[in-house]
C-alpha positions as CSV (number, residue, x, y, z in Angstrom):
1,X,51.8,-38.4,-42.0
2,X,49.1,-36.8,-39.5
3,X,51.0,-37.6,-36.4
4,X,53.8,-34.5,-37.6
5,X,51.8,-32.7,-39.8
6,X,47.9,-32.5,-38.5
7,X,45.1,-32.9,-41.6
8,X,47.9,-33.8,-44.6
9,X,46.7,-37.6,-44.8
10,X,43.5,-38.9,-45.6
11,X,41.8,-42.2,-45.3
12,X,40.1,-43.6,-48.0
13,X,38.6,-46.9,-48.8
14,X,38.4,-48.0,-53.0
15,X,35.6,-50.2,-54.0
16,X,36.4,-52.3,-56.6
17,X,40.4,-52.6,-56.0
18,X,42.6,-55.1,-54.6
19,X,46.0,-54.5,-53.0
20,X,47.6,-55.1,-56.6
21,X,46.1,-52.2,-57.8
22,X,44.2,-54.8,-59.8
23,X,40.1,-54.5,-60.3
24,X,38.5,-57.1,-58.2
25,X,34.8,-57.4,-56.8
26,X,35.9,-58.5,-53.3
27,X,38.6,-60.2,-51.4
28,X,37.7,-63.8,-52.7
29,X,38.2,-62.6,-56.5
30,X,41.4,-61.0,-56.0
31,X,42.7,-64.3,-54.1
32,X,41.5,-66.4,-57.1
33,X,43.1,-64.0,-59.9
34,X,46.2,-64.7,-57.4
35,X,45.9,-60.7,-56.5
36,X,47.3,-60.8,-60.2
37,X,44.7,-61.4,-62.5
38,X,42.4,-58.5,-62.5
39,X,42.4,-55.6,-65.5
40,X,44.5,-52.5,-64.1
41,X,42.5,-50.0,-61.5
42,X,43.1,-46.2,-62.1
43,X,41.0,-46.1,-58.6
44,X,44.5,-45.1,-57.2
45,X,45.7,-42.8,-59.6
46,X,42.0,-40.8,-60.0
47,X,41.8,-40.6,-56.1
48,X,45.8,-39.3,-55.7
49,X,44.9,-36.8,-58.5
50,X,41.7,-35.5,-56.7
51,X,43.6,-35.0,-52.9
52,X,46.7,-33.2,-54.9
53,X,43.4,-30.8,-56.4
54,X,42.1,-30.6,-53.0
55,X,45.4,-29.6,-51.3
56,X,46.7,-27.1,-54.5
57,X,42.9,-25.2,-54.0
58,X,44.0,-25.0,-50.2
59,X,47.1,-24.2,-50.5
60,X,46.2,-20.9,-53.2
């Protein structure tokens, strides 16, 4: 995304999230839950729904 347009992508790291989109402590719990067994994350959803604030206020 940066590479054509410069400062539309940003890198973020979620605590508490595996690549499921599944809560999980740390890479060992989300291998046990089988990167399936954790409750739902909104970690995803809350952080999407703060950059497309961020960009909106920029863009206005």
């Amino acid at each position: 995304m940066n590479a054509k347009h410069k400062g539309a992508a940003e890198f973020r790291v979620l605590e508490g999230i595996d690549h499921g989109l599944n809560a999980a402590e740390d890479m060992e719990d989300s291998y046990l839950t089988g990167n399936n067994g954790g409750e739902h994350s909104d970690a995803v959803a809350e952080a999407v729904i703060g950059w497309l604030k961020q960009k909106t206020k920029k863009a206005s």
